[in-house]
N, C-alpha and C positions, 0 to 999 in steps of 0.2 A: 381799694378800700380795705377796713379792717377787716379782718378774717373770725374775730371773738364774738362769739353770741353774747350780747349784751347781756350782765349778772344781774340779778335779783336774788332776793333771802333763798329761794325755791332750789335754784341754779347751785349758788355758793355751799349749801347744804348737801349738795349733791356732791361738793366737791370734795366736801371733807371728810366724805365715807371714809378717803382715801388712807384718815388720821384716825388715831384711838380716843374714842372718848370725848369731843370738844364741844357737844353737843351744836344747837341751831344757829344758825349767824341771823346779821342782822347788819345789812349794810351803813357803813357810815357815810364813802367816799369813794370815790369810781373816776378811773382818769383811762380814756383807750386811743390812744397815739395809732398810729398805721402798724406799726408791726410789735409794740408791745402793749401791757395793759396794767394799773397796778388798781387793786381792790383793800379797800382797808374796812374790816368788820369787825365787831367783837360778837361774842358770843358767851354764853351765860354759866357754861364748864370749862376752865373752872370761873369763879365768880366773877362777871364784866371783862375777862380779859379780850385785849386788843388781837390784832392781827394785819397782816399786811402779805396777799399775795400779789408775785408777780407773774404774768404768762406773756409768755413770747411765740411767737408764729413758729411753725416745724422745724422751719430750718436751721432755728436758734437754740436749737437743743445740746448742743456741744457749749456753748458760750455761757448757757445757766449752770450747766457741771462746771465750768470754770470758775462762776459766780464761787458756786457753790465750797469748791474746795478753797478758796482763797478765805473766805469768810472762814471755815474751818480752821485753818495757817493761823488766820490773826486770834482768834481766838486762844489757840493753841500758848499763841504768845503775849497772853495777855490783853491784848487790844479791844475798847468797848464797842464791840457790833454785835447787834442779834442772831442769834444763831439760826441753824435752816432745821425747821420740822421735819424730822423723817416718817415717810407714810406705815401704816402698819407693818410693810414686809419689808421696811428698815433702810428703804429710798429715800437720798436728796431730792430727788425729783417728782413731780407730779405730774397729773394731766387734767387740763379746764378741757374741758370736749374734747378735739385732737393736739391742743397747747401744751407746749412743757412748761410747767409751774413750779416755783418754788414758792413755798409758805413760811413766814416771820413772826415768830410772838414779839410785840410790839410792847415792853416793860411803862409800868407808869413812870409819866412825866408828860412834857408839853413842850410842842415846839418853841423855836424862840420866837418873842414877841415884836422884837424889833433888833434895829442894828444897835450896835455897842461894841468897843474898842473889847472888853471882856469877850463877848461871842467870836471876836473874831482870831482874839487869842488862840482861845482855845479850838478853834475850827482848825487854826495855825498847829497848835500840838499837834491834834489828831491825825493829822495829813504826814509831819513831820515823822510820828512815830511812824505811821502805815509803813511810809515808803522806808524808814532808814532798818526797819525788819523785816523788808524784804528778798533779803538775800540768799536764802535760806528756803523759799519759795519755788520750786523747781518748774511748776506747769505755765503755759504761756498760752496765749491767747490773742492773735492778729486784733488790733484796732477797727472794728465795726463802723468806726461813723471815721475813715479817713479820709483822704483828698480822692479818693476814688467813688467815695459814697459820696461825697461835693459834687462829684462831677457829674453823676447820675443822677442827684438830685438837683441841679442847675436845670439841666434838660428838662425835667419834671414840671419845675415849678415856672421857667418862663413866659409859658402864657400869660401866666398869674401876677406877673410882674411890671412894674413900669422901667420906662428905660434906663435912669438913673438908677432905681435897685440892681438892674440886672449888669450894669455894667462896674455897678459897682461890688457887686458878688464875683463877677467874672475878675475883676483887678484884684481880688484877695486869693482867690484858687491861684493865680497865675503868683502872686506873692508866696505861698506856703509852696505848691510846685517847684522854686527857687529855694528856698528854703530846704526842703527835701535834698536838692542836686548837689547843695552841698553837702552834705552829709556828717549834718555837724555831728561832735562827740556830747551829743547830752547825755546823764545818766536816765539809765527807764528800768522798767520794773512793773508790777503788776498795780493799774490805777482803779480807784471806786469808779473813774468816771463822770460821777457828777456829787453837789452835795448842798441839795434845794434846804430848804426849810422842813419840809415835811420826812427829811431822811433823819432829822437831827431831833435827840428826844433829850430834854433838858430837865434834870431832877434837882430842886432847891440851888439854883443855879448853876450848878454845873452840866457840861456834857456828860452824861450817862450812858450813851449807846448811839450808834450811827446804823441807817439799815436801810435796803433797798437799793442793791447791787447790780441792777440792771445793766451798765452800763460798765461794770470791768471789762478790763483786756488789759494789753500790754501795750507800755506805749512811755513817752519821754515822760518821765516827773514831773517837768514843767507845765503840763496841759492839764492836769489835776491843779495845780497850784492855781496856774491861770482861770480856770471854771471858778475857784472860788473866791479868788480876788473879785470878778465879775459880778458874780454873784452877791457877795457881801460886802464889798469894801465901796458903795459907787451911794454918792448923794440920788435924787428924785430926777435930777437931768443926767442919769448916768456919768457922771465924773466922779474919778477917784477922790476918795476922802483921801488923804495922808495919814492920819491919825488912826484911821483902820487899818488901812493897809500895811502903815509900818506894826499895830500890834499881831496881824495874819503873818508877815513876814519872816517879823524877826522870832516869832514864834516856832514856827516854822523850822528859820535855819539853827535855830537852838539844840534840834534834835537830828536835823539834815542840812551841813551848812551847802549854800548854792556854791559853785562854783561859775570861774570868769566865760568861758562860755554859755553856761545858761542865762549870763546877764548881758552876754553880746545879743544873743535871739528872742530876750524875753519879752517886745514890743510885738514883734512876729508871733508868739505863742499867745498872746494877749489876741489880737486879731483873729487872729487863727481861730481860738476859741469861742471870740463873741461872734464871729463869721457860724460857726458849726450849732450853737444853740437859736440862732436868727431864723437857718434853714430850718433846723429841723423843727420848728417853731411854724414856721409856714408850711411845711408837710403838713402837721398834725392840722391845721387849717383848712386845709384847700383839698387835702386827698383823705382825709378821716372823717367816720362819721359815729356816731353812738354816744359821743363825750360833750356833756354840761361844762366842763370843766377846759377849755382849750386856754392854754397859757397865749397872752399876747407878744409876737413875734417883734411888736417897735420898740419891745427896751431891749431889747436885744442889739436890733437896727441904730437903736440909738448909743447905746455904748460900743458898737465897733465903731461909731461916728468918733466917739470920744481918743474913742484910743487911738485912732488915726493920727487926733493932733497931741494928747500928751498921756505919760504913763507917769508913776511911780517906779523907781528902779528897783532892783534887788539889793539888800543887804548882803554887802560883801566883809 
C-alpha cells in the first residue's frame, strides 16, 4: 500500500517550512498512486499562487534529482516547464515525512479544455523541441516503468484479473520482450514520461509551461511521443483521430524528424505504451489507498484494444 501520510492544509504547511516565505496552503487536488503522490495547493504569499508538489517513496530519490536537473537543462534552453523550488538551504529536493519532494510554482493559466487539432499541435512542438535539445543533456536515468516493472507488476495484479485481461497483458509483455531482443536503433534521450491534462497550463491559448516530471528517465523518443498520441489524439471509443494525430505528428517531426526505423516499430511502441498506463492504472486501483481521484484503467484497456487493430503511421 501507499507509504504517504495522507496531506491536508496542516500537513502541507508543515511542508513548506522547508521554503522561504510562501506562507499557508490550502489544498486544491490530491492524486496518491502506490509509489508516488502529486498535491496541488495554492497559497496566499505571494497573492493566490498555485503550486504543485511531487513525492515519491525513498527509493526514488535519485530519479527526482534526475527530474530535477533535466527540468533545469530545458529551462536553460529555453524550453516552457516550471522550474523546481529550491528549499531554504538552496536544495531541489525536499522531504513530505520521509518522501523526497520536489515542489512547482504552477504559472497562471488552465489546462486544456478539450481535444483540438491546435492542442495537439502544440503538444507536438513541445515534445519535438524537448527531445531534439536533448543532446546536450549529459545525465541518464534507467526507465522505472520497463518490461521489467511489467513483469512484476503482472504477477501483482493477477488475482485481480480476468482471463482474457491477463492473457492478454501477458501477449503484449511477450510482444515488447521481442521487440527489445531485437535491439532496434531508435534514437533516445531523456523523456517527460507522460503529458496528462493537468501537466499542461494553457495561457490565452497557447501552451505556456508543461510541469510535473515524475515520470522522466531515459528511454526511446518514441514512448513519449506514443503516451501522447494516446493520450490526445483517440475519439470517446479510443480510436485514432487522423486529424489529430497528423497535427501531434507532423508537429513534432518539424523539430525532430522520425526516422524509417522508428516507423518500422511504431505500432509496438503504441501498445507498449497503452499496455504500461492500463497496468499502472490498475496498481493505482487494486494496491493504493488514500486517493478520491483513481484514473480509470478501461481506457487505457480500450485503446491498446484499438491499437491492436489499427494506427496512424508516422510522417516520414
Amino acid at each position: 500500500m501507499s507509504s504517504f501520510p495522507a496531506p491536508d492544509n496542516h500537513v502541507i504547511s508543515h511542508f513548506l517550512e522547508q521554503y522561504p516565505h510562501l506562507g499557508d496552503a490550502c489544498i486544491d487536488a490530491t492524486y496518491i498512486a502506490k509509489n508516488h503522490m502529486t498535491c496541488r495547493f495554492h497559497c496566499g504569499q505571494p497573492q493566490r499562487a498555485h503550486y504543485l508538489m511531487v513525492a515519491a517513496v525513498p527509493g526514488a530519490k535519485e530519479r527526482l534529482l534526475f527530474s530535477a536537473a533535466l527540468v533545469e537543462h530545458l529551462i536553460s534552453v529555453g524550453q516552457r516547464v516550471t522550474p523546481v523550488i529550491r528549499t531554504i538551504s538552496g536544495d531541489s529536493l525536499a522531504w513530505y515525512d520521509d518522501n523526497p519532494a520536489l515542489l512547482f510554482r504552477i504559472p497562471e493559466g488552465h489546462s486544456p479544455q478539450h481535444q483540438s487539432a491546435d492542442t495537439c499541435r502544440q503538444i507536438g512542438d513541445f515534445l519535438g523541441e524537448m527531445h531534439a535539445s536533448s543532446a546536450h543533456f549529459a545525465a541518464s536515468y534507467n526507465n522505472p516503468r520497463s518490461l521489467l516493472w511489467l513483469n512484476f507488476a503482472s504477477k501483482e495484479l493477477a488475482p485481480h484479473l480476468s482471463i482474457g485481461d491477463l492473457s492478454l497483458l501477458e501477449e503484449q509483455l511477450n510482444r515488447f520482450k521481442r521487440t527489445i531482443d531485437a535491439r532496434p536503433n531508435l534514437p533516445s534521450g531523456p523523456l517527460i514520461g507522460s503529458l496528462f491534462s493537468d501537466q499542461l497550463i494553457f495561457s490565452e491559448g497557447q501552451l505556456s509551461a508543461v510541469t510535473g516530471f515524475y515520470f522522466s528517465c531515459t528511454d526511446w523518443f518514441l514512448l513519449d511521443v506514443a503516451q501522447a498520441v494516446n493520450e490526445w489524439c483517440c475519439d470517446p471509443h479510443g480510436e485514432l483521430d487522423k486529424h489529430l494525430c497528423s497535427a501531434l505528428l507532423n508537429a513534432y517531426a518539424a523539430k525532430r524528424p522520425f526516422n524509417h526505423t522508428e516507423s518500422q516499430y511504431w505500432q509496438d511502441i503504441l501498445c507498449f505504451s497503452a499496455t504500461r498506463f492500463w497496468v499502472s492504472r490498475l496498481l493505482s486501483k487494486y494496491t493504493s489507498e488514500g486517493s478520491s481521484s483513481h484514473r480509470d484503467p478501461e481506457e487505457y484497456l480500450q485503446k491498446l484494444e484499438r491499437r491492436l487493430m489499427s494506427y496512424y503511421p508516422l510522417p516520414l
